[in-house]
N, C-alpha and C positions, 0 to 999 in steps of 0.2 A: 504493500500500500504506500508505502513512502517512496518507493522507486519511483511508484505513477506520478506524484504529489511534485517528486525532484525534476522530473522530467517537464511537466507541465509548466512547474516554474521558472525552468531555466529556456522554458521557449517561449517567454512571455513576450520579451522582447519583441519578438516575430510580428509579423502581421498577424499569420492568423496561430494559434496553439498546434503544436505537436500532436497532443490527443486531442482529439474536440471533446468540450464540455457534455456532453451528453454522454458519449461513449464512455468517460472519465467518472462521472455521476452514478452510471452501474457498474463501473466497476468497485466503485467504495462500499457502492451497498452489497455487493456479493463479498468484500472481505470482511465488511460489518458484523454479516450475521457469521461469518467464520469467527471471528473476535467473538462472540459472544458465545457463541458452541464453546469454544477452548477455555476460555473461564468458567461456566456455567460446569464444563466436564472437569478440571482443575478441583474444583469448589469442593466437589464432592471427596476426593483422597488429600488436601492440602489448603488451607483457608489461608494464602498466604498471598502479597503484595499484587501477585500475578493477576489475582482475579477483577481486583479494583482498578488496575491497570485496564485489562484485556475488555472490561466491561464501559471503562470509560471514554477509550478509545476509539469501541464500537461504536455509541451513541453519538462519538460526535464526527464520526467519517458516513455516519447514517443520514443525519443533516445536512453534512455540507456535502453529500454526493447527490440528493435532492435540490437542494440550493443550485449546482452544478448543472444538473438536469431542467430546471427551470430557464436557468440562463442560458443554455442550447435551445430550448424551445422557444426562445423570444418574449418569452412570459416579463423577465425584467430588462423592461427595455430602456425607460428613461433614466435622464444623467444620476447617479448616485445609487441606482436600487440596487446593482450589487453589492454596495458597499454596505448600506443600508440592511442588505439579508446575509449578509456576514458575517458583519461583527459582533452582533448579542452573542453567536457561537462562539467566536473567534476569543473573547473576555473571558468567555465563562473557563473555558478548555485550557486558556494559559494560567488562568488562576488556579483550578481545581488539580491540572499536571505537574504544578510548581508544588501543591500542597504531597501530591505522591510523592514526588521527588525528592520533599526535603523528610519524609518520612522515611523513603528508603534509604537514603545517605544515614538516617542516621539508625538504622536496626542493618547496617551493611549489607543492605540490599544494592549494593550499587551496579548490576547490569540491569535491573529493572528500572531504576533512579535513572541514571544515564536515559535509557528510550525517553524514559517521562518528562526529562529537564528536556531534551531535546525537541520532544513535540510542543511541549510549550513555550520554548524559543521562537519554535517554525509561526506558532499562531501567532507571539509577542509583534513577530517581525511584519508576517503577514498586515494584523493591524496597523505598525506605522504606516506600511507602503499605501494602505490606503488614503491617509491623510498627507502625506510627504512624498515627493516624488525624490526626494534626497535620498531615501529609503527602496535600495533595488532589491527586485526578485531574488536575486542571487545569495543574499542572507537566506531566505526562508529555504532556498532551494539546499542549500548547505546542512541547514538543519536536519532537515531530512537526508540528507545520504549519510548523518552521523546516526541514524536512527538505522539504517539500511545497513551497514558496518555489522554496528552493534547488535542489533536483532540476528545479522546473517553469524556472527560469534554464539547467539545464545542460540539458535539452532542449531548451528555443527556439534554444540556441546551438546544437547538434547538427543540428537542422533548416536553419535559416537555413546554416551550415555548406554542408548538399547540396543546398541548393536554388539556391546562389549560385552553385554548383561551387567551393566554396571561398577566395574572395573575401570571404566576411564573416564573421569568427566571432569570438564574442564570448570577452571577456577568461577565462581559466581554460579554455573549454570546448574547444580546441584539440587534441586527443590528438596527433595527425598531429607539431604541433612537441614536443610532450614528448618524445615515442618519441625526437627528433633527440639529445636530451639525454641522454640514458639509454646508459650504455656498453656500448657494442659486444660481445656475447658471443659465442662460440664455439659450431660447431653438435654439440660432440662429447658434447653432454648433462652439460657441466660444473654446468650451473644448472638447475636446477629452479625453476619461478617457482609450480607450483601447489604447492609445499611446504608455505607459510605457510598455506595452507586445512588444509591434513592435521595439522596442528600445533596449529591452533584448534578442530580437533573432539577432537583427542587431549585438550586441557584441558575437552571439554564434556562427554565421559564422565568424566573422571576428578572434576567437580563433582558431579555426583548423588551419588556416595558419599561425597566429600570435607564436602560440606556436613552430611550426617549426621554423621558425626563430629563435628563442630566445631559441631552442634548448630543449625546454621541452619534445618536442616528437622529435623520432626518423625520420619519414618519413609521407608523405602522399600517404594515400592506402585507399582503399576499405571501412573501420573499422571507417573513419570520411565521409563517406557516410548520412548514419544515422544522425547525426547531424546536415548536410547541409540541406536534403532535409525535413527533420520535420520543421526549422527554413523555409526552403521553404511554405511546405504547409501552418504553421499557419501564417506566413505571407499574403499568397492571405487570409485566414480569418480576419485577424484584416485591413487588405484593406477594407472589405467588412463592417464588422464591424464598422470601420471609416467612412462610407457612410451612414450609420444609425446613425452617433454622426452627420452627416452632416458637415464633416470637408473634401471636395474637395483636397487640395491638401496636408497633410498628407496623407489620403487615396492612392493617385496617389503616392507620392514618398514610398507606401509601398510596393504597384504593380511594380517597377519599381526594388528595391530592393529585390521583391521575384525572379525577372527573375536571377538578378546574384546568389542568392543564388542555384537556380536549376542550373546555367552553372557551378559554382565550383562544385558540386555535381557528375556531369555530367563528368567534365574534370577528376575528381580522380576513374568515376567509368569506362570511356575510357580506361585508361593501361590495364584494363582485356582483351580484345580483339585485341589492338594495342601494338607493344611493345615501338613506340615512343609518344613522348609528342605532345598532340595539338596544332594544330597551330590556329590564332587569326582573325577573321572578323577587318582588323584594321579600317573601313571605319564605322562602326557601333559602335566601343567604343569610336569614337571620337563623330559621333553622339550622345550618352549616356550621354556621357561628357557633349554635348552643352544644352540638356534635363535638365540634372539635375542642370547647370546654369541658365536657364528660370525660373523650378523651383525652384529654392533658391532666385530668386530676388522676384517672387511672395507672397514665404512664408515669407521671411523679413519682406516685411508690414506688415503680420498679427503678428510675432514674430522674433525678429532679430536676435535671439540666435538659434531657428531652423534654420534660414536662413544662416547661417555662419554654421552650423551644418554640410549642404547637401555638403557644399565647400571639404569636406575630401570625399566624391564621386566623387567630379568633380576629386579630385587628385587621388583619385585611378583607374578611367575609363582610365585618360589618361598615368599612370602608365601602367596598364594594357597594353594602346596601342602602349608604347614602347618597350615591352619587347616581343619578339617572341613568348616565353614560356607561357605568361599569367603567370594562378597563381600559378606558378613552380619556379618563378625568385624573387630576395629579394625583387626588388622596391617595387614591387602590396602587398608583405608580410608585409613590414614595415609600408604601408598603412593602413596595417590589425590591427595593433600594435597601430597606430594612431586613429581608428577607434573603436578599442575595449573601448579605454581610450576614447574618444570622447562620446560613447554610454553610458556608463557606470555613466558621470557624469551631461547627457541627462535625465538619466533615473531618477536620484535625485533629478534634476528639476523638472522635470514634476509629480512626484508623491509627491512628496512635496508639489505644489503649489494644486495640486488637492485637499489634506489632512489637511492642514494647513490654518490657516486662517491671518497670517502673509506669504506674497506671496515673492520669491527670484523673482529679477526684471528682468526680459526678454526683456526691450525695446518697447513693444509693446504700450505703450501712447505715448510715445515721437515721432514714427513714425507717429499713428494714428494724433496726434498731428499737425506734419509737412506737410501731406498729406490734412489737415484741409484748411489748408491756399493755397492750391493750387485750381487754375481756372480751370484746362486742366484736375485734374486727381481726382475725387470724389468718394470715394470708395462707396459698395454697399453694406447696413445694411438695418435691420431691418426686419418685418415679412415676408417682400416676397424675402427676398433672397434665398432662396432655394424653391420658388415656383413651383411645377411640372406642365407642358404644359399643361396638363389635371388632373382633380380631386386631390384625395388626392395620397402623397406617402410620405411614410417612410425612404426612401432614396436621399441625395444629387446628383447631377448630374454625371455622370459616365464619359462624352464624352468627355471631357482634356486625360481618361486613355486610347481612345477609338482609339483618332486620335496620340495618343504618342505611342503606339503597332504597329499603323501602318505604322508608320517612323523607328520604329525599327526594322520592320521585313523586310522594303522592304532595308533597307541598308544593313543587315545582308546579304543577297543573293548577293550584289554583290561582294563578296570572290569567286572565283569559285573552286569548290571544284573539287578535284580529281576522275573522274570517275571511275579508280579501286578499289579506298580506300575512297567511298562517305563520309566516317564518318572521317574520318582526319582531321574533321572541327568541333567546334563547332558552325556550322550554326544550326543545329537541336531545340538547347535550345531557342536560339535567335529567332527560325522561329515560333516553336510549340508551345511556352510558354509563347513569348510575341505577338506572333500575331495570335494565336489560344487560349489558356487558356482565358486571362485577356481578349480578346478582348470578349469573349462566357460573359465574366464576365458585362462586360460594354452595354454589350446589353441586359443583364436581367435588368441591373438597368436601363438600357432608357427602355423598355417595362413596368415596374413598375412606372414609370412617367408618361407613356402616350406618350412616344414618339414610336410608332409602327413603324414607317415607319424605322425611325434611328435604333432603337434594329432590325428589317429583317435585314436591311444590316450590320450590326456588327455579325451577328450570323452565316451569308451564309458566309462573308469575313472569319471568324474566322475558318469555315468546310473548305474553300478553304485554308485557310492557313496551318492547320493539316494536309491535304491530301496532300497538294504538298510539306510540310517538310518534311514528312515521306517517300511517294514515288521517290521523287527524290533526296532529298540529305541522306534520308537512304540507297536510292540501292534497294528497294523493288521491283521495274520494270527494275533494271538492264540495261544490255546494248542492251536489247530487246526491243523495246518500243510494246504497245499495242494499239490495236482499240478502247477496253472497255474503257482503260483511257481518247482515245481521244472524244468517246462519252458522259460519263460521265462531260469531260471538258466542251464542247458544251452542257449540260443543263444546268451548272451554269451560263455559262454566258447566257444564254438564261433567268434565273433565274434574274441575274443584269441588263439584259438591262430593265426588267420591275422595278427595284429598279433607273436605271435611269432614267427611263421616269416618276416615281411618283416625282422625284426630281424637274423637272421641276416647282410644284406646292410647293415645301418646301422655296430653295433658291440655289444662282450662286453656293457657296460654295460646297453645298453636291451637285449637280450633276456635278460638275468637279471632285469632288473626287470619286464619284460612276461610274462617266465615264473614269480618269484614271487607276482605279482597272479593268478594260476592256484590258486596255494595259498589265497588270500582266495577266490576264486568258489567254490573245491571245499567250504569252510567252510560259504558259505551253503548252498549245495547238499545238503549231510548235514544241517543243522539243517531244511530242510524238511522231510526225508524221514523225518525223528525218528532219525536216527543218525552224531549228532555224538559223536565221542569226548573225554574228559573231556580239557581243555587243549590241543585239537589248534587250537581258536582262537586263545588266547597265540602257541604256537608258530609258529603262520601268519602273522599278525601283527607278531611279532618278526624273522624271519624279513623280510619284505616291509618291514619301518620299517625295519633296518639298510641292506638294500640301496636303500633310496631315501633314507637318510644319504647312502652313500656318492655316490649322481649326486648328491645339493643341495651335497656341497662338491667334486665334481671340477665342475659348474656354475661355480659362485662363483670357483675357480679360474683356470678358463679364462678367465673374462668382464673376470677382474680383471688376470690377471698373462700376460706374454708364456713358451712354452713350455706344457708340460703338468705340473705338478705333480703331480696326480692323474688319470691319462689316463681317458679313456672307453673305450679298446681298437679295435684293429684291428676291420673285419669279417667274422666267422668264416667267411664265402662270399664271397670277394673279386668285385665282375663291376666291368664298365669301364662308368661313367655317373655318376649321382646315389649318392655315398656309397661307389663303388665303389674309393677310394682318399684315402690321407691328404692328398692334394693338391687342390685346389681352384682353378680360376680366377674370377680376376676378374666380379664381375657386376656391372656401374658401370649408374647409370640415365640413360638418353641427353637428358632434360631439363636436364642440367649440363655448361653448356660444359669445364667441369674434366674430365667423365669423356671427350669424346671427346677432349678433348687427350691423356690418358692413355692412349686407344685409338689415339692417333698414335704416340706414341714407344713403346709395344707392336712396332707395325708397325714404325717406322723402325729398332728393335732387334733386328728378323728374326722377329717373335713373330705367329700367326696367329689371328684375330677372328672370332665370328659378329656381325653386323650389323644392325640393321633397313634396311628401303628403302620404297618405295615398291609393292614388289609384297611378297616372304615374305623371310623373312629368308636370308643368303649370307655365305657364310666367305671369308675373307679375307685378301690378302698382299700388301706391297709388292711390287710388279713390279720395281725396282732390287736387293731381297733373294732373287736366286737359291735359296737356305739356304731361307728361308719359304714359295719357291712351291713348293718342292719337299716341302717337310713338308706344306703343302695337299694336293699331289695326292697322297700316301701315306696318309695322316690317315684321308680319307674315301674313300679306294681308287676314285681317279676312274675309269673307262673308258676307254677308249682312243677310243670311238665319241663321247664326250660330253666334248670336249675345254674346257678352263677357259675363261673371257672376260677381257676389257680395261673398266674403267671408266675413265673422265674427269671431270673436273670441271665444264669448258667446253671449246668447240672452241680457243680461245688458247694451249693444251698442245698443240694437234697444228700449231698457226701455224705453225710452222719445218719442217714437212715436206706444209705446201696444195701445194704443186707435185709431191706425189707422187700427187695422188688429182686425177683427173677432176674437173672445174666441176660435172659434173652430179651425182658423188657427193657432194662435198663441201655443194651446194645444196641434194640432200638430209638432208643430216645435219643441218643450221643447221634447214631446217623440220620435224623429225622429233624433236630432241631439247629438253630435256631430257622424260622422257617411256619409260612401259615398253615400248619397243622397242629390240630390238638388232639391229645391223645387221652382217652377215657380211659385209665387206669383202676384198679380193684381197691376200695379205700381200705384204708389200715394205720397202722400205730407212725407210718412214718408223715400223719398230716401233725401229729404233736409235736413233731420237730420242727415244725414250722410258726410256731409260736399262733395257733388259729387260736384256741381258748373256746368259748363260747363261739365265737360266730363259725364254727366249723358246723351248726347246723344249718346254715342258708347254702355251703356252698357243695354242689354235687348232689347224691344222692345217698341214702343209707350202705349202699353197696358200692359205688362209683366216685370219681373224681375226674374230673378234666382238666387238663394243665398243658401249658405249652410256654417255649423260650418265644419269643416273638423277634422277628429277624426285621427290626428296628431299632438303630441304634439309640434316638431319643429315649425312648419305653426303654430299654434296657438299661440305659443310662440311669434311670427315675428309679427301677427296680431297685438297683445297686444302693443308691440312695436311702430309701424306706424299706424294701427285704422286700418279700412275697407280698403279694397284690391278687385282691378278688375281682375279677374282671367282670362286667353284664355289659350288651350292646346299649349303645348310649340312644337308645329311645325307649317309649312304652311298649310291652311286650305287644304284638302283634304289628304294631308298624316299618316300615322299611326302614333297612339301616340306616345309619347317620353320618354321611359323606363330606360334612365339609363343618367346622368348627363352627361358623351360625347357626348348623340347624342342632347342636344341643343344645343351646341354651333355649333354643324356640321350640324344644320337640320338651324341654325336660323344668322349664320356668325356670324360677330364682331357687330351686333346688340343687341346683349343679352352685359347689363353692368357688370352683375357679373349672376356667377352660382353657388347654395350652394348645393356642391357633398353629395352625400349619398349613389352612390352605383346603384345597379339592384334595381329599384321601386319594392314595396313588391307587387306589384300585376301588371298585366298587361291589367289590363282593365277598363275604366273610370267612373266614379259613373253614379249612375241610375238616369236620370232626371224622376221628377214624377211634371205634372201639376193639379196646387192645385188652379185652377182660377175659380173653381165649389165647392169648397171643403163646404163653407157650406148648398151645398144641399146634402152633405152625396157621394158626385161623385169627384174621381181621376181618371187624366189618365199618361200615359206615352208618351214622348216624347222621350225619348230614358232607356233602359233597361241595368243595366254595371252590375257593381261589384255585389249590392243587387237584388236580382230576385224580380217578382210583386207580387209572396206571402207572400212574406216577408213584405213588403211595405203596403200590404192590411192588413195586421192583427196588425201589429203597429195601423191601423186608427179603427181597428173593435175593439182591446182589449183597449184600451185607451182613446177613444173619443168618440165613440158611445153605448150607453146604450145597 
């Protein structure tokens, strides 16, 4: 990218460019999104300089290869508009590269320092030339071949690096030993490392108007487009991004900041079709306003210097809502001005404290601290605080951003915009973007939790909200109304009343809110039909934003502090499953040696498990806890026909009682196990070695036992842990197995203590019972036939045991 950059500049001179601008414009945006792949893929094995680098870089060769592409296309034509759609980039990028720069100098990062001082020379320079002609191409173009050098050094290291296997790498380009250097963080989402990207875009919008002000550029047009809406896009990504660091409310305050950045975007790309200035939702930036005070008292806890951060949005929202014009008038600009210095020294914090092992002090004990000593307010730490409703997930809770989209969009409408001139508003950005984009966003992340029911209704609310921003306050159905529209209306909400009736069984909460979002459908529904009654929008609307007030702070509540503050409610249909009670067990993901230790001392405590194995999943109890096997076989109302089993670990747990079993059974159990076969053996004096006690009457039968090693290492693993284990298939007797770590908890309620997730069982069908109660007259049979077939089984006993 710096080769193209060097090149272009040093043919500046020329009449016309070496590359032409267009051609030069896509090619930045095809290395953009490579920059961004390479950090985002970085981020995940190394949280280190590279990524705030490789993410920064992206964003701003994202703009200025649009920018570039505009000016090919004749789009800026008159005296000054390139300069004019430049520089708000050009400021931001040598400020925020000088800030990487002097952080990698000083944690000896210096071949990433190096790139980074050097890009922001190239823009430094860049900017004079625009103002000076004393000021040639040939600086900037310089800058970049030092960037071209230096990068081509840390690639040959990177190479040479994997090609040695690691045996050769050159000085600087080691990532591998940096990472060793870099302090040890916590997985509990205390850090956020994509923060300092979302803090560098927040200074790249706030430069486009900031520099108006202050007279750098000439005007706002078309040409600071590009800048706005890139700063938009990767915004929703370092949101998302943030929800994989599992930091809930940076996340939310990045979503919240990408909506403004699409409405300025939005408002400067409005004059092309209008010739006046838009006008303002002022009933929704006061709402924004009161939003981003929720969230800054919230994030104060966790750090007091972000939380006084968010305070320069509070003033710019309500800036904004003084001034008719928006972001056309000084106040909102000198906001912008505030804001950019705010971000900028944001941004040195938090990369700093990332990098450094000496931390600048944020306040965050002192609060921790004072919150310590209080009775009423206990904050909520440790491994389960971002535990997902069901199994595993890689992302933090969504639903703070979920029920804040939809305060903002139902305020937003009540502006009533002009039927000749539907667009004279910026209701669009406010409707589409914050109550259709990020809400589509918050529903993928509750579906990746396991909240199905909450992700349906975020996804259909989010399709409702696109389609009635675009068709009715864009003008797309005009002053015509249609049939199709009003049919189409009446399936969604055909669609939500089945989202409110499953609500009944979730809590009071979501089905008043899935039930006032009924009042929004019935709105659009009469304006198609031409019988809307005067205000019955307002009232809908307010109506639907109070009640999705009240879930965004009983949300932020829950997320933040121990207890319910602000509860969500009981389920007004109470059933025994998913949601069907205040109580919850355990859902640990069995890739962590930590959860199945957790699922040992469960067991060793008399507490009963669904499991994975080797064949479907099975519930589970110490055999030494009486108490647990007995809560098994009541649990899932065993039969009396289909008596529990015995697992093992290895045959070395049954060592102390081989002289109770036959040579030829034992001979076959060594060739047979570990492995989905269970073998019904002849009960006797060697289950007392097993420490059963009392519960050896649930398992087997008066004459028989069934036992098998299970050829799973997890489950064996857990065995070893707690000794012998009574195993029953993890559903109620007569139903199908249970294949995937949701459906125990849904097949078996809040009866199951904990569940250790793994996914779709690798098979779906349950091992082969083979009775071995004849076995030493040379005779087996089968009681039931699963995973291993009976020729399989028979020739295990013909090749191995019998002559």
């Amino acid at each position: 990218g710096s080769l193209l950059l060097a090149v272009h500049f040093y043919s500046l001179p020329r009449a016309s460019p070496l590359i032409p601008s267009t051609a030069l414009g896509v090619l930045l945006l095809i290395l953009s999104s490579l920059l961004a792949y390479a950090g985002i893929r970085r981020s995940v094995r190394d949280a280190s300089l590279f990524l705030s680098l490789c993410l920064t870089i992206s964003v701003f060769w994202c703009g200025y290869g649009v920018v570039f592409i505009l000016g090919g296309q004749g789009v800026l034509n008159d005296t000054g508009d390139f300069r004019n759609a430049l520089v708000p980039g050009l400021v931001t990028f040598t400020l925020a590269l000088l800030i990487i720069a002097v952080v990698g100098f000083l944690c000896r990062e210096v071949i990433l320092a190096m790139i980074a001082s050097a890009v922001s020379l190239a823009s430094a320079h860049e900017v004079a030339t625009h103002y000076s002609t004393a000021f040639g191409s040939s600086a900037v173009a310089c800058n970049y071949m030092i960037v071209c050098l230096v990068g081509g050094y840390f690639g040959l290291g990177r190479i040479l690096y994997f090609l040695t296997k690691e045996k050769i790498a050159l000085p600087g380009t080691d990532l591998a030993t940096k990472r060793t250097h870099e302090p040890i963080q916590s997985t509990s989402g205390s850090v956020n490392h994509f923060a300092v990207t979302g803090l560098i875009l927040n200074m790249l919008s706030a430069s486009v108007f900031g520099c108006k002000l202050l007279g750098v550029t000439g005007k706002l047009f078309i040409g600071q487009v590009p800048w706005l809406w890139a700063a938009g896009i990767y915004q929703i990504g370092i949101c998302i991004l943030s929800y994989r660091a599992m930091d809930v409310l940076m996340a939310t305050f990045f979503g919240f900041t990408s909506i403004l950045k699409f409405a300025e975007g939005y408002c400067l790309l409005y004059l092309i079709w209008q010739p006046e200035e838009p006008s303002f939702p002022v009933p929704f930036l006061v709402v924004f306003s009161i939003l981003f005070v929720v969230l800054a008292l919230f994030l104060t806890l966790k750090s007091p210097v972000d939380g006084l951060y968010l305070l320069f949005y509070v003033a710019y929202c309500i800036a904004l809502a003084c001034r008719p014009k928006g972001f056309f008038e000084g106040g909102p600009q000198g906001m912008d001005v505030a804001i950019f210095v705010a971000s900028a020294l944001m941004t040195l914090i938090h990369l700093y404290n990332v990098k450094a092992s000496a931390k600048i002090p944020t306040g965050k004990a002192a609060v921790k601290a004072l919150l310590a000593r209080s009775s009423f307010l206990k904050l909520r730490e440790g491994a389960d605080l971002h535990a997902p409703y069901l199994g595993y997930s890689k992302y933090a809770d969504a639903e703070v951003l979920g029920y804040a989209c939809s305060v903002l969009a139902s305020f937003a409408i009540t502006l009533t915009g002009n039927p000749q001139a539907p667009l004279a508003t910026v209701v669009i950005p406010w409707v589409v973007v914050a109550g259709g984009i990020l809400k589509l966003l918050g529903g993928s992340v509750a579906f990746a939790r396991g909240k199905t029911l909450e992700s349906s209704a975020f996804i259909l609310y989010a399709v409702m909200w696109i389609i009635w921003g675009l068709a009715r306050y864009g003008g797309l159905y005009g002053t015509t109304r249609s049939f199709h529209a009003a049919v189409g209306i009446i399936a969604f909400m055909l669609f939500n009343g089945f989202i409110v009736f499953c609500t009944l069984f979730l809590n009071i909460a979501w089905f008043f809110y899935s039930l006032t979002f009924l009042l929004i459908a019935i709105s659009f529904l009469l304006d198609a039909i031409h019988a809307l009654p005067a205000g019955y929008d307002i009232a809908a609307t307010l109506i639907f934003g109070l009640v999705s007030f009240y879930c965004f702070l009983s949300a932020l509540f829950n997320s933040v502090f121990e207890g319910s503050c602000l509860p969500m409610g009981r389920p007004i249909v109470q059933l025994s499953g998913v949601g069907g009670g205040m109580t919850k067990c355990l859902h640990l993901p069995a890739r962590k040696a930590s959860s199945v230790k957790r699922i040992a001392d469960i067991l060793k405590n008399g507490g009963t498990c669904g499991i994975p194995t080797d064949t479907v999943y099975v519930l589970v109890a110490a055999c030494n806890r009486p108490d647990a096997v007995e809560k098994a076989h009541q649990s899932k109302r065993q039969a009396q026909d289909r008596p529990m089993s015995l697992w093992i670990s290895s045959l070395k747990q049954l060592e102390p009682a081989k002289h109770l079993f036959s040579p030829i059974l034992w001979d076959f159990m060594e060739a047979a196990w570990p492995s989905p076969i269970s073998l019904v053996v002849p009960r006797g004096e060697w289950v007392d070695f097993l420490g059963m006690k009392d519960s050896a009457k649930y398992v087997g039968t008066p004459q028989s036992v069934a036992i098998r090693i299970p050829d799973c290492s997890v489950t064996t693993h857990l065995i070893d842990l707690v000794g012998p284990i009574v195993v029953t298939s993890a559903n109620p007797t007569g139903e199908a197995d249970t294949t995937h770590h949701n459906q125990v908890y849904a097949k078996l309620g809040n009866k199951v203590d904990a569940v250790l997730c793994d996914g779709p069982s690798p098979e779906n069908i349950a091992s082969t019972v083979v009775d071995c109660t004849k076995i030493d007259s040379g005779n087996i049979g089968f009681f039931r036939v699963g995973l291993i077939p009976k020729s399989q089984v028979k020739l295990i006993l013909i090749l191995f045991l019998l002559p």
